[in-house]
ROVO-92516 format. One record per residue (C-alpha): residue number from 1; x, y negated, z negated. Coordinates in Angstrom, 1 decimal, padded with zeros to 4 digits. Each point is the difference from the previous one (the first is absolute). Layout:
BEGIN
<i=NUM&u=X&v=Y&w=Z>;
...
end
This chain:
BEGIN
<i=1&u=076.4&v=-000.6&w=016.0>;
<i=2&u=-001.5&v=002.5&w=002.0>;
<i=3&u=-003.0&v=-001.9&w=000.6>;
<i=4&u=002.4&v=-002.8&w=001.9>;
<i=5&u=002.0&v=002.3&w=001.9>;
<i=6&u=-003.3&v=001.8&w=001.1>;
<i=7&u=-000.9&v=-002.9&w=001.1>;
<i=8&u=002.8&v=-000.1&w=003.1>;
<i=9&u=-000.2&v=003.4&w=000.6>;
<i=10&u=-004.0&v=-000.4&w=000.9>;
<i=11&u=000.8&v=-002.9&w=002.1>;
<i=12&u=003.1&v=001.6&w=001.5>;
<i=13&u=-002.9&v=003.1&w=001.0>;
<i=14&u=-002.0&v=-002.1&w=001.8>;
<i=15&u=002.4&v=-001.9&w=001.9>;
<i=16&u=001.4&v=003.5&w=001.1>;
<i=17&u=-003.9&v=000.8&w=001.0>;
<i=18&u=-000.2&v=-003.0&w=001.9>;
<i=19&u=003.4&v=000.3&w=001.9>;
<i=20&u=-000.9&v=003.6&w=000.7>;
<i=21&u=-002.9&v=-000.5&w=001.9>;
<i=22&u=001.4&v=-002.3&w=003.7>;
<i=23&u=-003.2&v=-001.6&w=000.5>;
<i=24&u=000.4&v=-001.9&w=-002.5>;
<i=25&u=002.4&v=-001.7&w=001.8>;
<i=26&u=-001.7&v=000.2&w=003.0>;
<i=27&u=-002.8&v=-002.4&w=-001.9>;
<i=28&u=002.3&v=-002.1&w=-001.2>;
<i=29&u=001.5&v=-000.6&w=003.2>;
<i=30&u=-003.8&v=-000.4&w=001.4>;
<i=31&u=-000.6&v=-002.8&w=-002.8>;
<i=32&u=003.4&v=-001.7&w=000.6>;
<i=33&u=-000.5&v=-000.2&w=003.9>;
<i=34&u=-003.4&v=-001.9&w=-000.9>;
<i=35&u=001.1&v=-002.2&w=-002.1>;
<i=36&u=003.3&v=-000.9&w=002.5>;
<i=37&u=-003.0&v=-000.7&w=002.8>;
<i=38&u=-001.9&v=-002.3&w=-002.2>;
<i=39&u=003.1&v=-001.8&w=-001.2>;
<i=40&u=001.1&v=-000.2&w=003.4>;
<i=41&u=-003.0&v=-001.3&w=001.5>;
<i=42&u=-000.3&v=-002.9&w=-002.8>;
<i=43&u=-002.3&v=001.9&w=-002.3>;
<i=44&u=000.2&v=-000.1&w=-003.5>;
<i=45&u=-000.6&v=003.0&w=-002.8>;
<i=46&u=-002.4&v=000.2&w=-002.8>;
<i=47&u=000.8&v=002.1&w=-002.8>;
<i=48&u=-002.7&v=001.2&w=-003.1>;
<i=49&u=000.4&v=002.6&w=-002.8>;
<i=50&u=-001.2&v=-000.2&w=-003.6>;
<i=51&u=002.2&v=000.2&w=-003.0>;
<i=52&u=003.1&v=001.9&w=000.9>;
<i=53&u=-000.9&v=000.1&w=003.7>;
<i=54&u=-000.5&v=-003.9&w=-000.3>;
<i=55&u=003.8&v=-000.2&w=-001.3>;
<i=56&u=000.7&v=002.2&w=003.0>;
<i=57&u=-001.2&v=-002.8&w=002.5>;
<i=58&u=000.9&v=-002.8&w=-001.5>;
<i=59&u=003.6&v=001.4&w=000.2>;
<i=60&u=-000.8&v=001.1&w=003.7>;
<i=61&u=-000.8&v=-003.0&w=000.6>;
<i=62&u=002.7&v=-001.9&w=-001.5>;
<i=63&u=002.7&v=001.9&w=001.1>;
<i=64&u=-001.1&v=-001.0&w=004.2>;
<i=65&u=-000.8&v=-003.7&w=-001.1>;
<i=66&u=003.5&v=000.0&w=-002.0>;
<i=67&u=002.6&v=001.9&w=000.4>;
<i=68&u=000.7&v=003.7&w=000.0>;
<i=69&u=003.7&v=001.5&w=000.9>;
<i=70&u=001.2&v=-002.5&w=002.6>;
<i=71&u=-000.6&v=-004.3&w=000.2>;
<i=72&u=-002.6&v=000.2&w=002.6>;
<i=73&u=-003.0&v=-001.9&w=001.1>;
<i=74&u=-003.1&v=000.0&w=-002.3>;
<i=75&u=-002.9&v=002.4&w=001.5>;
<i=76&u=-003.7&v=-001.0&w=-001.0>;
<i=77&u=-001.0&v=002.0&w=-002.5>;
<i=78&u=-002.8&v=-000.9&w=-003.0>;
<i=79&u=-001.2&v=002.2&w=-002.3>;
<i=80&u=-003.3&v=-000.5&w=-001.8>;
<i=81&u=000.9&v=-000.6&w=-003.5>;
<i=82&u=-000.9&v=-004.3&w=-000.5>;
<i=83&u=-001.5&v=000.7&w=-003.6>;
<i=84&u=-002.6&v=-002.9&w=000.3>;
<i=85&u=-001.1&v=001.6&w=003.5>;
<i=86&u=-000.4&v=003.6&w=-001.8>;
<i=87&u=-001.7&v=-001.6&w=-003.0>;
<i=88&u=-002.0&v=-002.3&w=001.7>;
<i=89&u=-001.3&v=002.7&w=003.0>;
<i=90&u=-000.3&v=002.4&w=-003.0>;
<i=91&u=-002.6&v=-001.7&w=-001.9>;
<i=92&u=-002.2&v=-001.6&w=002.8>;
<i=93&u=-000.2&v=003.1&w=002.1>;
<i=94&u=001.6&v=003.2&w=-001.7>;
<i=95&u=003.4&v=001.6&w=-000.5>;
<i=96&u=-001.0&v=002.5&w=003.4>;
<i=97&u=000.7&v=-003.7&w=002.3>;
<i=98&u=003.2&v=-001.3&w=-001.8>;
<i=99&u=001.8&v=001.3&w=002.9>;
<i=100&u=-002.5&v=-000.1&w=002.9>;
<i=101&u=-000.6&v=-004.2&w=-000.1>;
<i=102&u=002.9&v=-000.6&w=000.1>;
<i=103&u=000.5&v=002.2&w=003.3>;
<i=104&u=-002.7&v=-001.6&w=000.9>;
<i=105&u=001.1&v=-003.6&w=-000.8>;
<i=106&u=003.4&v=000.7&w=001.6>;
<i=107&u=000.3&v=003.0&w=002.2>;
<i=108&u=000.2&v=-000.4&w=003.9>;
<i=109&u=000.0&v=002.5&w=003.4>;
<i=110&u=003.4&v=001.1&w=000.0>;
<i=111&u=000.8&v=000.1&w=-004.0>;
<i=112&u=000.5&v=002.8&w=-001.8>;
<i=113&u=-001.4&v=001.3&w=-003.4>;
<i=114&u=001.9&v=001.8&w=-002.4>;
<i=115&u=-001.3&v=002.0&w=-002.8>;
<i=116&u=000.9&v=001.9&w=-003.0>;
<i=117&u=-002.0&v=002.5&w=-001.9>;
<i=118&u=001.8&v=002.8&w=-001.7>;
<i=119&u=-003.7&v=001.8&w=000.5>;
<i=120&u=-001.1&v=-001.2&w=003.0>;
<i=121&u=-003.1&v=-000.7&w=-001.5>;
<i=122&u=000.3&v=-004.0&w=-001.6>;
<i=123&u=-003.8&v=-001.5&w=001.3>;
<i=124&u=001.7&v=-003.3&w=000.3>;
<i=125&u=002.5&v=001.3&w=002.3>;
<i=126&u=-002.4&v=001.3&w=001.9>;
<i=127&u=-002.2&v=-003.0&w=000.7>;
<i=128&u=003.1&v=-001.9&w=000.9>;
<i=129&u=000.3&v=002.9&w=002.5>;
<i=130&u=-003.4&v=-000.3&w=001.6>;
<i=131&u=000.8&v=-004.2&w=-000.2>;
<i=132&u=003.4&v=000.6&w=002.3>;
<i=133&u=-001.8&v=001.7&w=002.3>;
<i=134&u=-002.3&v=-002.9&w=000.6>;
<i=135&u=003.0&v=-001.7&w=001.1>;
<i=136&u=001.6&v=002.6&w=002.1>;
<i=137&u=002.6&v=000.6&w=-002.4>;
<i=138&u=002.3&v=003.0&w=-000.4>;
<i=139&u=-000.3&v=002.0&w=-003.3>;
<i=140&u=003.2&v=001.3&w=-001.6>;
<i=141&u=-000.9&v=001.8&w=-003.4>;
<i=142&u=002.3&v=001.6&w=-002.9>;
<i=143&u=-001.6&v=003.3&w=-001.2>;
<i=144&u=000.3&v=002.1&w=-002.5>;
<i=145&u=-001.9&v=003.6&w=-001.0>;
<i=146&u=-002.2&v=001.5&w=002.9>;
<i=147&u=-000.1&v=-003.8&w=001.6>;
<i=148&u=-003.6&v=-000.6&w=-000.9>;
<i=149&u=-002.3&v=-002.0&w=002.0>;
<i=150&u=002.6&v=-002.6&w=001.2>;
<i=151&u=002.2&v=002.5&w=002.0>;
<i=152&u=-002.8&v=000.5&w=002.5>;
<i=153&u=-000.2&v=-003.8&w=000.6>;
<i=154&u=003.7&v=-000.6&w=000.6>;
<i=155&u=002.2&v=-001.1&w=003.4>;
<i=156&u=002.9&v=002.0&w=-002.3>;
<i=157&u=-000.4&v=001.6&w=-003.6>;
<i=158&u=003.3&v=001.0&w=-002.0>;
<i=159&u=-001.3&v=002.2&w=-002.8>;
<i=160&u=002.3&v=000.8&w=-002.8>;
<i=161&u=-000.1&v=003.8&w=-001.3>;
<i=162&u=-003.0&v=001.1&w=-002.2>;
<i=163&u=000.8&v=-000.9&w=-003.9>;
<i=164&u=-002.5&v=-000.3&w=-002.8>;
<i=165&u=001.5&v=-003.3&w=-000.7>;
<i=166&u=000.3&v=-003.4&w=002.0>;
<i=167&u=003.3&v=-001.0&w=-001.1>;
<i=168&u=001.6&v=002.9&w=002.1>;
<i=169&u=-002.0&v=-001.1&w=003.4>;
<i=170&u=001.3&v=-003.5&w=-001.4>;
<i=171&u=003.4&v=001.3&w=000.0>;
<i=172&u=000.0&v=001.0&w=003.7>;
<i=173&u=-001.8&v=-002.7&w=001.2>;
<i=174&u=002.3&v=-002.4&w=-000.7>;
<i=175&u=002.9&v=002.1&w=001.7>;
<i=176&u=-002.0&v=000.0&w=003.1>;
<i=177&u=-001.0&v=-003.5&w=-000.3>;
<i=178&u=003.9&v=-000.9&w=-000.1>;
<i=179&u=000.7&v=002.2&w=002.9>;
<i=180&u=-003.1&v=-002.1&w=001.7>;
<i=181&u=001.4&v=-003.1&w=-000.4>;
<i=182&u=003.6&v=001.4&w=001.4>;
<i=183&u=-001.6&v=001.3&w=002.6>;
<i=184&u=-001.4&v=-003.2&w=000.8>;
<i=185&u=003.4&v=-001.8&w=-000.3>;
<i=186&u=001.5&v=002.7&w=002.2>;
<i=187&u=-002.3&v=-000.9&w=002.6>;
<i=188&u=-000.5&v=-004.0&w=-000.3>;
<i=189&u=003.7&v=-000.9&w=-000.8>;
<i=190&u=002.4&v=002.9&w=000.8>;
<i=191&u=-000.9&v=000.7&w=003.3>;
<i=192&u=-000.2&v=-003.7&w=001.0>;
end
């Protein structure tokens, strides 16, 4: 039993570390106000992570193309996840461009990319990066640790508080991708 209950109390510590530092926010904000732009403007978002992280966009991503708190409009959202295109891109290239081609094959000026790597350091990531840059996208990216290599190549990094384990930066990034997304409905449907 103590196991499980130290299990909340190390997740309730790091959401307390987060909250207690404002620029957290502040980024959050920063990320939010980029996505609104690019959803404004007719733009669409691309979300990648691998294994947890993956789960993480794919309910981003669900939650704007369905439906959230309120009945609202569906918001174009996709996150890389088609198993045949992982499988397929896997094997005739490498895992590193699973993410990347499919930027590549989809991403235009004005979209924006958002990733999720509780290290900050997933290669694949990475190169999906460098591909939205090719295309004048916007890089968001969900960080975890020190931020690694990905939190100097972002438009906006959140970074959840340094743990030795992912499922804790899992466990915040999911709270700040909800209060993305209700951001994002603040913005596009309450204030019409």
């Amino acid at each position: 039993m103590e196991s499980i209950r130290n299990n909340f109390f190390e997740a309730q510590n790091l959401l307390e570390q987060f909250n207690a530092d404002a620029k957290n926010f502040k980024s959050i904000e920063q990320a939010g106000n980029i996505l609104v732009e690019a959803l404004s403007g007719g733009h669409k978002i691309l979300a990648c992570g691998n294994g947890g992280s993956m789960s993480d966009a794919m309910h981003f991503a669900e939650e704007l193309t369905g439906r959230f708190r309120e009945a609202r409009r569906p918001f174009p959202a996709l996150a890389i996840s088609d198993p045949t295109h992982l499988s397929c891109t896997s094997n005739d290239y490498g895992y590193e461009y699973v993410f990347s081609r499919y930027v590549e094959a989809f991403g235009a000026k004005g979209d924006v990319l958002l990733g999720i790597s509780t290290s900050g350091n997933s290669g694949n990531i990475i190169k999906a990066v460098e591909s939205a840059r090719e295309r004048n996208m916007q890089v968001i990216i969900l960080s975890g640790k020190d931020g690694g290599k990905l939190a100097n190549m972002a438009d906006a990094e959140v970074r959840a508080p340094w743990s030795k384990y992912s499922d804790r930066a899992q466990e915040i990034h999911i709270k700040i991708i909800h209060a993305l997304i209700h951001f994002i409905e603040d913005k596009l449907v309450n204030d019409q």
